[in-house]
N, C-alpha and C positions, 0 to 999 in steps of 0.2 A: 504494500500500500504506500503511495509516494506520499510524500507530503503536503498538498493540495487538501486528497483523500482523508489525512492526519484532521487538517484544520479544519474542514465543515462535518468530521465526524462529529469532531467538540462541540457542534455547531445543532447538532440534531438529528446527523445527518445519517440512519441508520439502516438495519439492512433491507426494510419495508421501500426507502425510497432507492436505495441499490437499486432493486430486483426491478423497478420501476422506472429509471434508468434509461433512456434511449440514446444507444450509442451512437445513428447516426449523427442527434442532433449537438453531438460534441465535438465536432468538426469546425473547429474555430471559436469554440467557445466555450465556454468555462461555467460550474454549477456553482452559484451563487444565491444567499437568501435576503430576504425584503427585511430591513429592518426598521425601517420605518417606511409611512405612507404620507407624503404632502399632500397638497391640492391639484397640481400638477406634474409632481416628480418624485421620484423615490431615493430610500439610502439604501443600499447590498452590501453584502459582503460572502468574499469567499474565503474568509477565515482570517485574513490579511491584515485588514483595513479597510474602513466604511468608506463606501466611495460613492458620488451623484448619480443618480442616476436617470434615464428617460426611456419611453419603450418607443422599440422601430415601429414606424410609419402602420405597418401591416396591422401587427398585433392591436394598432388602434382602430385601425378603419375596420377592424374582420367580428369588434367587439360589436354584440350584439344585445348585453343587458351586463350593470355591476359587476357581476359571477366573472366576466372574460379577461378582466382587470387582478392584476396580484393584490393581493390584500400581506397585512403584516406577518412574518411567518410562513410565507410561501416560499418555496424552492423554485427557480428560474435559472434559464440557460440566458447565459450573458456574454457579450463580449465589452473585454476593457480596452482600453484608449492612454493615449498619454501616462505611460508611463502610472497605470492603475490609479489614476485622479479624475477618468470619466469610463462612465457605461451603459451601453445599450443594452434594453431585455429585450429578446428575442420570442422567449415561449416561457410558458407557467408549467411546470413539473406537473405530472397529478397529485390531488392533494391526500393526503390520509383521514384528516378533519378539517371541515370551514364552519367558525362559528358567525352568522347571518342574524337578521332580524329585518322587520318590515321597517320599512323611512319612516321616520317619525311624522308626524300631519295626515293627512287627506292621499295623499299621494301613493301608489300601490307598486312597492320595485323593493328588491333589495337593498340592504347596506350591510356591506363587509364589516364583521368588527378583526377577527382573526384565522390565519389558519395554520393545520399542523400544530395545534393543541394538545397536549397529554392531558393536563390536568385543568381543569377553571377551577377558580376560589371565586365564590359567591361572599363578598363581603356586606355585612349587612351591621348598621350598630346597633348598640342597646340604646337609644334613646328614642326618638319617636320615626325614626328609621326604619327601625324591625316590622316587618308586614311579613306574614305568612304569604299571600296572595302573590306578593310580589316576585316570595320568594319559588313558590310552582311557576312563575313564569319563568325564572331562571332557570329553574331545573329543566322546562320542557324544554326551551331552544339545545341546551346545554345536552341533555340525551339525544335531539333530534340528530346530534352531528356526532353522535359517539364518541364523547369526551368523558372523562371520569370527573364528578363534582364535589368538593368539597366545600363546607361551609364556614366561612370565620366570621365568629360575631365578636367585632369590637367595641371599644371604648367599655369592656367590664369592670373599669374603676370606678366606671359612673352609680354600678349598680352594687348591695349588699352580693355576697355570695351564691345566699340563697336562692335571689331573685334569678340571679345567670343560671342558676343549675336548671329552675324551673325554666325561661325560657329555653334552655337545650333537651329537656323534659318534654316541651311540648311540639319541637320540630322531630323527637326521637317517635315518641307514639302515633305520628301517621305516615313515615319515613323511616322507618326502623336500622334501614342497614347505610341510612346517608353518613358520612364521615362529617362529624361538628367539633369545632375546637372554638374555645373563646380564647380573646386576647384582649392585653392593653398594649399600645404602642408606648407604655412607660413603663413596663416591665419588661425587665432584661431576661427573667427566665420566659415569660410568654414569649417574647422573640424569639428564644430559643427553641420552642415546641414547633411554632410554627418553620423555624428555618430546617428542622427537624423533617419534615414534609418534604422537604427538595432535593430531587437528585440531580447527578451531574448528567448531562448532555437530553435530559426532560425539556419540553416547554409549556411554563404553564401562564396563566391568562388571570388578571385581575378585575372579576364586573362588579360594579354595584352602582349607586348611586351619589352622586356628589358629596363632598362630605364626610364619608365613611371612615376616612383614614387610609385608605389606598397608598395612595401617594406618599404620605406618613411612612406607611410600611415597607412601599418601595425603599425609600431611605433608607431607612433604620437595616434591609437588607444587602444594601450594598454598600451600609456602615457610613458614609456620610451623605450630607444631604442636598444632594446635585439636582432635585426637580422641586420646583417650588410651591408652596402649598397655601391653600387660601381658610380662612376661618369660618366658622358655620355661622350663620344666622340665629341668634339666641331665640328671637320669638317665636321660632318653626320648628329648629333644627335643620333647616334646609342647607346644603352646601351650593358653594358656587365653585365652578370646573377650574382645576387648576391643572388637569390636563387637559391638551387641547390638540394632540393627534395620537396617532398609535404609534408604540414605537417597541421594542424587543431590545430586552438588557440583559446581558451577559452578568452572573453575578459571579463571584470568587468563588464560588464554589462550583461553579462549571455548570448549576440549573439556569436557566434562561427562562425571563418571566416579561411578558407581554402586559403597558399600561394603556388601560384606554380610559377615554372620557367619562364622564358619571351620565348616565342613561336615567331619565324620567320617566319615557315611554319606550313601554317595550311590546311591540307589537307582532307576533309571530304566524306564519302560515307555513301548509305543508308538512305539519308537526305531529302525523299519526305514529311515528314511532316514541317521540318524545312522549306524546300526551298516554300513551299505552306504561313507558315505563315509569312515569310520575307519578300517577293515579293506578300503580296496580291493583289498587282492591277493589277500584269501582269495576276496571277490567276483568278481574275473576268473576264478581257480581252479575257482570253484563253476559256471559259465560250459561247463568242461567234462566238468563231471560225466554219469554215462550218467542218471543219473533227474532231470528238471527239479526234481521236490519232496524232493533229498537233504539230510539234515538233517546231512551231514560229521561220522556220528558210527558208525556201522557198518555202513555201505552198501558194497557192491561196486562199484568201479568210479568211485569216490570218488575225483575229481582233488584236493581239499584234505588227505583222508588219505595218498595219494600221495605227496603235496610234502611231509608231517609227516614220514613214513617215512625220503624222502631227505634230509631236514634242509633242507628247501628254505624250510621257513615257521617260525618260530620257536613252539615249545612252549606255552610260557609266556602267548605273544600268542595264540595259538590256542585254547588251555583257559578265556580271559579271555573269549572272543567267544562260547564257547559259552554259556560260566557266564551271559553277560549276556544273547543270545539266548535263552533255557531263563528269567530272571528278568523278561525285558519280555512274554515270552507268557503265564505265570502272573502277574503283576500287571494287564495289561491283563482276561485272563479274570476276578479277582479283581475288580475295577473294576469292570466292567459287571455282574457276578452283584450288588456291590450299589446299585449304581445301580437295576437290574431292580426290587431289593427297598424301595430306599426309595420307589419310583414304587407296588409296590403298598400299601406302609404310607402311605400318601398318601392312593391312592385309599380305603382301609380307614378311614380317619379321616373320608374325606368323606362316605361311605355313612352313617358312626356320625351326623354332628352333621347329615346331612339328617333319617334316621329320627326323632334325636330332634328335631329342626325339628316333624315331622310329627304327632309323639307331643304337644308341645307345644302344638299348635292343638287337637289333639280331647280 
């Protein structure tokens, strides 16, 4: 293995993206990862040093929705320039995990948050932060891409003992096998637990919401404090973003942890494998309903409305799964209606600039 091979091993680079691998397309160019994502240009690196980057002409004209574009954590064939201080992406590896979510507003399209994920940490505080509801939204995106999820609920300085246990009490009793760890960003053994979690040449991914201590914790993990952080809002608890793109940090210990911005809205589609593995028991439930295609919402014979009836399944977590089922069916519909449509505004432009091709010779 030469030494290229050495440095994006450290990098992530393992035998899953080997086997995956297309020799021809390393005919002049080099495997390279997205370490950060600007607005119009990227940072990579093939182990070396982070270099600018921009992608060839093709790869942008051929993109056809978000998905075609690298997001952060992607593996891409590149070629360098000047003495490895400029590079062109040529193509996007396939990816092993992309973690996605619907545009925030009105508007029906992806947004990349990361890809090639091992692990997410769902950060979430103890203060008026903590939402259950929020927190099965995270989980489903987060299963939908086959990512392992762990949960870190911070700021437990703020709370008695007791109270943290019992919040970990009450995300363990309908989640049983989720991995939760509380922390404070002002305790050196909680840093410890948590830095405890990370392996070397892993990539994992930091969500939650503004605020949370994210950023905090980045710090605190790569021992001083190189990104800058903003203060919560007393009267809410609310944070304001003090990240403000996604970027992929190498930490001294060789795991590599992905920061992205605090998310408000988290709006999800196309999540039948997520929402299956979040919600198993209403899944097993629905298992014995009398109609294979019950939608668990005024069906006779409804084993999930059953179990609501006797208190068997909790309210709240139930009305969440529908709400989200009922918004991934109508966004993916929304999706494809206009995908459909930009395909014929497509073809409607290409009919225009043949005619007038043709108009043009006679």
């Amino acid at each position: 293995m030469d030494k290229m091979t050495n440095d994006i091993v450290d990098l992530g680079f393992d035998k899953w993206f080997q086997d995956n691998t297309d020799s021809e397309n390393l005919e002049g160019l080099e495997i390279a990862r997205v370490m950060a994502v600007h607005k119009d240009s990227y940072t990579v690196t093939s182990g070396k040093q982070d270099v600018f980057a921009e992608l060839v002409g093709k790869l942008v004209y051929s993109a056809t929705s978000p998905v075609d574009y690298p997001a952060v954590g992607d593996w891409v064939y590149a070629r360098f320039y000047d003495e490895n201080t400029l590079s062109i992406i040529h193509r996007i590896m396939p990816r092993k995990s992309l973690l996605k979510r619907k545009t925030p507003g009105k508007k029906i399209d992806f947004q990349l948050i990361a890809a090639n994920i091992d692990v997410a940490f769902i950060v979430q505080a103890m203060d008026d932060d903590f939402n259950m509801r929020r927190l099965e939204r995270y989980l489903v995106m987060i299963h939908e891409s086959n990512i392992t999820p762990i949960v870190l609920l911070s700021k437990s300085d703020l709370l008695p003992p007791e109270e943290v246990t019992e919040k970990i009490r009450e995300i363990k009793r309908i989640m049983p096998h989720l991995h939760v760890q509380s922390f404070s960003n002002k305790s050196q053994s909680d840093l410890k637990n948590v830095q405890g979690l990370l392996n070397p040449r892993m990539t994992y991914c930091l969500l939650g919401s503004s605020g949370v201590g994210k950023t905090t914790l980045l710090n605190n993990l790569i021992g001083e404090s190189v990104f800058k952080t903003k203060a919560v809002r007393k009267k809410d608890s609310k944070g304001r973003h003090a990240t403000t793109y996604r970027q992929l940090i190498k930490l001294g210990s060789g795991a590599m942890v992905i920061d992205t911005p605090g998310m408000r809205e988290l709006g999800n589609f196309s999540v039948d494998t997520g929402l299956d593995e979040t919600f198993d028991e209403i899944v097993d439930l629905s298992k014995q309903c009398q109609f294979n295609d019950c939608t668990h919402v005024i069906e006779k014979g409804c084993a999930v409305l059953s179990a609501l009836e006797r208190g068997e399944l909790s309210e709240k977590r139930y009305h969440n799964y529908i709400k989200m089922n009922k918004e991934s069916v109508f966004n993916e519909m929304s999706y494809l209606q206009k995908r459909q449509k930009d395909k014929q505004f497509g073809k409607m432009c290409k009919t225009i600039m043949k005619h007038k091709k043709i108009k043009d010779r006679t």
